[in-house]
N, C-alpha and C positions, 0 to 999 in steps of 0.2 A: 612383439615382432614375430613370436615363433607362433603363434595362435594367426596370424595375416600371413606367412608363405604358409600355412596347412592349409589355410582355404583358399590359395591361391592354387596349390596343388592342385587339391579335389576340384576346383573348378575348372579347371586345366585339364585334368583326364576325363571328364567329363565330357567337354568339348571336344576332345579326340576320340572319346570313344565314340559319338554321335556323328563326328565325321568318318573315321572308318565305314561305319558302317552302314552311312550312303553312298561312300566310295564302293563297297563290295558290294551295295546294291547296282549299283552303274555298271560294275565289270562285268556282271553275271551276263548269261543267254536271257535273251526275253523269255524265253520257256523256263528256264531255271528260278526267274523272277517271278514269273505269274504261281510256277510251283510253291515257293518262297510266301509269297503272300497270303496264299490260301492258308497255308500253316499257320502264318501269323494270325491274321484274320478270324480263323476259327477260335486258337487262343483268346483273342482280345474277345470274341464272342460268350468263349469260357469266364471270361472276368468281369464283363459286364453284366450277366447275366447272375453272379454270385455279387457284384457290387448292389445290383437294384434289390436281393434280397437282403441287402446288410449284413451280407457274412461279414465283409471284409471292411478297414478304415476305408474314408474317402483319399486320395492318391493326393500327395504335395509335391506339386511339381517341384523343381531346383528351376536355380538361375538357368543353369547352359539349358534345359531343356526348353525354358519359356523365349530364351533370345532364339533358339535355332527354329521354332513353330511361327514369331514373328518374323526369320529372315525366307522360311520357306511358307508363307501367308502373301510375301512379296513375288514369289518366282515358280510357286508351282501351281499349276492351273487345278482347280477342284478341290482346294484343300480343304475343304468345308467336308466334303463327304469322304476325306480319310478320318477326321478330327474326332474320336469318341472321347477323351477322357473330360475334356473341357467343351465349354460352348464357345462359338467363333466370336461371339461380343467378350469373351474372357482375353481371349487373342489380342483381340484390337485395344482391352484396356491394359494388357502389358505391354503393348507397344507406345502409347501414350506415359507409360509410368516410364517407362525407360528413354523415350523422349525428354519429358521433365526432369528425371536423374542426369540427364546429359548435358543438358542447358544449364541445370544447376550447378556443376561442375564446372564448368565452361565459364558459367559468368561469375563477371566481380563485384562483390559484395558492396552494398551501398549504406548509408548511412551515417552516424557521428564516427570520428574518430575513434581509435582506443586511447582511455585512458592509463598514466603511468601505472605501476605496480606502486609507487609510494602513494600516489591520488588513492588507490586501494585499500593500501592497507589506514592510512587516513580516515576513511571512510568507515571503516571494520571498527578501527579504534574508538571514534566518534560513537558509533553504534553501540559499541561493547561495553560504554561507560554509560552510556544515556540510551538502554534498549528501549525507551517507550519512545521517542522521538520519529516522527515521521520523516519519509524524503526530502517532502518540504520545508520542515524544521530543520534538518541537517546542513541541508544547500542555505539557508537562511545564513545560519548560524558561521557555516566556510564565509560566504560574503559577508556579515558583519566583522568578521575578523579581519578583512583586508588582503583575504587569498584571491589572487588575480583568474579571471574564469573559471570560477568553482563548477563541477560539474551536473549536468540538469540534474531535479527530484528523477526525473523517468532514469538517468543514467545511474545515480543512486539506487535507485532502489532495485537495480539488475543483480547489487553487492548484498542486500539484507535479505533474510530470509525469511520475512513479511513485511506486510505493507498494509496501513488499511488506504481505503481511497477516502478521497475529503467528501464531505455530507455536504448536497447539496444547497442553494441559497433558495428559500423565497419570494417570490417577485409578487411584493403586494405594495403597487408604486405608492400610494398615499402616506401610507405610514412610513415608510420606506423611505421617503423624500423627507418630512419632518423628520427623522433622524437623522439622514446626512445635513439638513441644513443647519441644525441645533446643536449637532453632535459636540461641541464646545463647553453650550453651556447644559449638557444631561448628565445626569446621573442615573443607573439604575441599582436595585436594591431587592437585595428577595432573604429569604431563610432557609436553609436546608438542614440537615438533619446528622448525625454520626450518632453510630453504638461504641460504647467504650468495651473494654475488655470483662466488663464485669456486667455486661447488657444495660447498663443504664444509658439513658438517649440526652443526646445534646445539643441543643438547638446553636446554630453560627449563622449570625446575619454577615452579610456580604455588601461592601457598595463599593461601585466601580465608575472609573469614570470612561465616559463612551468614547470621546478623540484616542486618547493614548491608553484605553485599554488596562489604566494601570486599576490595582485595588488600594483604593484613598484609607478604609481602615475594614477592619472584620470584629465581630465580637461572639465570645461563646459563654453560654448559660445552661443552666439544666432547669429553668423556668424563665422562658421570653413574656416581660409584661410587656405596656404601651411607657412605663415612667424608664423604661429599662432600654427599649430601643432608643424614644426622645436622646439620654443620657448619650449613648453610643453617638448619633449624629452631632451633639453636641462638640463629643470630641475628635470627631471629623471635620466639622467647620471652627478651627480657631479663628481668632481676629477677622470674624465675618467671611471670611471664605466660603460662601455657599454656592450650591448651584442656579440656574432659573428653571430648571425640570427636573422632577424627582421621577422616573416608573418606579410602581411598585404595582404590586396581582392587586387581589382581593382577600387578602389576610385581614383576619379582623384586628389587628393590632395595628397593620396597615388602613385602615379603613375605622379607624376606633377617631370620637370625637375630640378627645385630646391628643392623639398625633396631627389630625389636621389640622386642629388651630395651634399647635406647635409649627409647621410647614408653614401655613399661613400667616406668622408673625416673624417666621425669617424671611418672608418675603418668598417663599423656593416655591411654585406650581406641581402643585399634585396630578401626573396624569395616569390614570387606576387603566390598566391593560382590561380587555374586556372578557366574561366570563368562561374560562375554559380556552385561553389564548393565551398561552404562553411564551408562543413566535413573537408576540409585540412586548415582550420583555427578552429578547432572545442572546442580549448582551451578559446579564446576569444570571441566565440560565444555562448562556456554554459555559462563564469563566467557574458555577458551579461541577460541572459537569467534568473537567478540566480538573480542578481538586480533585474529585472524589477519585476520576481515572489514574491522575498523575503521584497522590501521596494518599488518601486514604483507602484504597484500592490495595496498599503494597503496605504501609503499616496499622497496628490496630492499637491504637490512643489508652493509655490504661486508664486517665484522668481527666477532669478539665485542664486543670495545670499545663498535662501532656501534650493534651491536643495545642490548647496556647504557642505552647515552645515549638509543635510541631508548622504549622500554620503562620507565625513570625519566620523561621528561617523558611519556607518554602517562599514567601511571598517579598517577604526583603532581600533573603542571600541567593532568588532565583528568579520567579513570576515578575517581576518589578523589572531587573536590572538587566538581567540575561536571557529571559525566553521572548525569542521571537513569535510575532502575529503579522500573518496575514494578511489581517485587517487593516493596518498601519504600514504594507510593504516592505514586510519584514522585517519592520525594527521592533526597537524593545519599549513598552513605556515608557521605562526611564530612559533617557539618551545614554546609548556606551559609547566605549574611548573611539574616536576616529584616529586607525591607523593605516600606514605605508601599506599600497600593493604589494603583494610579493606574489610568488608563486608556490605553488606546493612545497618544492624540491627544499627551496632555502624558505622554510617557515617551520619554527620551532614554536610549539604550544605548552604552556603552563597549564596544568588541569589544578583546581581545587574541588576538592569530595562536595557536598551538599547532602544532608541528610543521612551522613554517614555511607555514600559513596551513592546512593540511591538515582545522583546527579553531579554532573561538574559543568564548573566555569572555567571557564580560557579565557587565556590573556598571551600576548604575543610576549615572548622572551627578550632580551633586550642582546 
C-alpha cells in the first residue's frame, strides 16, 4: 500500500508540474514566449545533438509525460514539428496502449467461474500425493469418485505447476478400424527391458487386453526363451480363456516356430505389426511406456524378486483398479465402487500410500 500512494504521488507531481508549466507558458507575452522558446530550443538542440553522438542514455519517457504528448497530439496544431525526443508513430502507439489499458479496466472479465479455495486446495493435495498425474488423470479420478462437477483438466492445471500436453493420435483408418472392431477379442503383447541396481538387464513381457486396457499378467526373466514365454501365456489363459488376436512386432521368440504353433493350437490368431511399426502395436507400447514413466523411472529394482513385488503391487494395488484411461472414458480397467454425488465441500477422501507413498487410492469415507 505504501509502494502504490509513492507512485501515485510521483505521478501526481508529475502531472502538475507539466501542467504549470503550460499554464506559465499561456500567461506569458507572446514576446516573452517566443524569447522562452528559443532558449528551450537551442537546449534541446544541445541534447540532441550530444544524444546522436551517444554521449548520453536514450530518454524514458514516464507515464504523465506520455499521456500529456497524447492529450496535446489531440489539440495542438503542429505537434509533429515540436516532437524531438520520440517519433510521432511512438505517440500514436501510446495512445492505442492506453486505449487498451482503459477498456481493460473498464471491461468484465469473461470466462469459467472461479473455483472454491477447498476445490484448490483439493486439487494441490491430489497433485502433492500423486505429482506424476496429469489434469486429465486428476479430473478423471474427482469424477470417478462421485465429486459432483469436478473441475475442467484446462481449469486444473491453471493450480499445477506443470503439465505435459497429451500426444497426439494417429489417423490410419484401416488398422485403426480393425482395432476398434475386435477390440474385445485382442490382445497385444511386446517385451521391454529394466537394469537392476547392480547393471544386470531384465527382460518383462507385458500382455494387455485392448477394451479395458487392463494388464491380464506380465512376466520377468534375465533370459527370455520361446518355452518361457509359451509358459507365461499359458498362465494367462486358465480354463481356456484365450483371445481371437494376439499383436506382437517381430521378435524372434515372437516369430519363432514353436510360439506359432503354440498360438495356432489355442486357437488365438497371430497378427505380426509390420517392420519398423510400432504405432500398430501402440496399445502395448504406451502401457509399456506408462511403467517405465510411472514406477521404473522413480525406483531402481535391486533383483528380479524386486522388480516382481515392485510390478504386482503397481499393477494390482493401482494400474488395474484405480488409474484411469482415456481410452475407456476415464474409467479404470477394473470397474471401481460407484458412489453418491456429492460436492467438493462435503466430500471426505481416504488416501492409501501405494508403493510406499509413490501413489494413492481414495475411497469416499463413510
Amino acid at each position: 500500500m505504501l509502494s502504490f500512494l509513492r507512485s501515485l504521488y510521483k505521478f501526481c507531481s508529475e502531472w502538475i508540474g507539466y501542467l504549470l508549466m503550460s499554464l506559465r507558458n499561456y500567461i506569458l507575452s507572446k514576446h516573452a514566449t517566443s524569447m522562452e522558446n528559443i532558449a528551450l530550443r537551442s537546449q534541446l538542440a544541445s541534447y540532441v545533438h550530444r544524444f546522436e553522438k551517444e554521449n548520453i542514455p536514450t530518454p524514458r519517457p514516464t507515464p504523465a509525460f506520455r499521456q500529456l504528448w497524447v492529450l496535446l497530439s489531440k489539440h495542438l496544431e503542429n505537434w509533429k514539428d515540436s516532437l524531438v525526443m520520440v517519433k510521432p508513430d511512438t505517440v500514436i502507439r501510446w495512445h492505442r496502449t492506453a486505449f487498451k489499458f482503459y477498456w481493460k479496466k473498464k471491461s468484465k472479465k469473461l470466462g469459467r467461474p472461479t473455483i472454491s479455495n477447498g476445490t484448490i486446495q483439493l486439487i494441490k493435495r491430489v497433485h502433492k500425493e500423486n505429482p506424476l498425474l496429469s489434469p486429465e488423470k486428476i479430473h478423471e479420478k474427482l469424477r470417478i469418485l462421485g465429486i459432483d462437477q469436478p473441475p475442467a483438466p484446462n481449469t486444473i492445471a491453471k493450480y499445477l505447476p506443470s503439465t505435459r500436453k497429451p500426444p497426439s493420435e494417429k489417423q490410419i483408418q484401416s488398422w485403426k478400424t480393425f482395432l476398434q472392431n475386435h477390440q474385445e477379442e485382442i490382445w497385444g503383447t511386446d517385451f521391454f527391458t529394466i537394469s537392476t541396481l547392480t547393471f544386470n538387464v531384465l527382460h518383462v513381457l507385458v500382455i494387455l487386453h485392448h477394451k479395458t486396457r487392463e494388464i491380464i499378467h506380465f512376466g520377468v526373466t534375465t533370459n527370455p526363451t520361446a518355452e518361457w514365454t509359451i509358459q507365461q501365456f499359458r498362465n494367462a489363459t486358465p480354463y481356456g480363456k484365450v483371445p481371437k488376436y494376439l499383436i506382437h512386432d517381430n521378435d524372434p521368440i515372437f516369430c519363432s516356430k514353436v510360439f506359432q504353433a503354440f498360438l495356432q493350437s489355442s486357437d488365438i490368431t497371430a497378427k505380426k505389426t509390420a517392420y519398423r511399426s510400432p504405432w500398430q502395436n501402440g496399445y502395448a507400447e504406451r502401457v509399456i511406456g506408462t511403467i517405465k514413466r510411472e514406477l521404473v523411472d522413480h525406483v531402481i529394482p535391486l533383483n528380479e524378486r524386486h522388480l516382481c513385488g515392485l510390478l504386482t503391487e503397481y499393477m494390482k494395488g493401482y494400474y488395474n483398479t484405480h488409474r484411469t484411461h482415456q481410452g475407456i472414458n476415464g474409467k479404470t480397467p477394473i470397474p471401481s465402487p460407484v458412489y453418491l454425488p456429492t460436492s467438493v465441500e462435503d466430500t471426505v477422501l481416504e488416501a492409501t500410500p501405494v508403493l510406499n507413498g509413490l501413489y494413492h487410492t481414495y475411497k469416499k469415507a463413510a
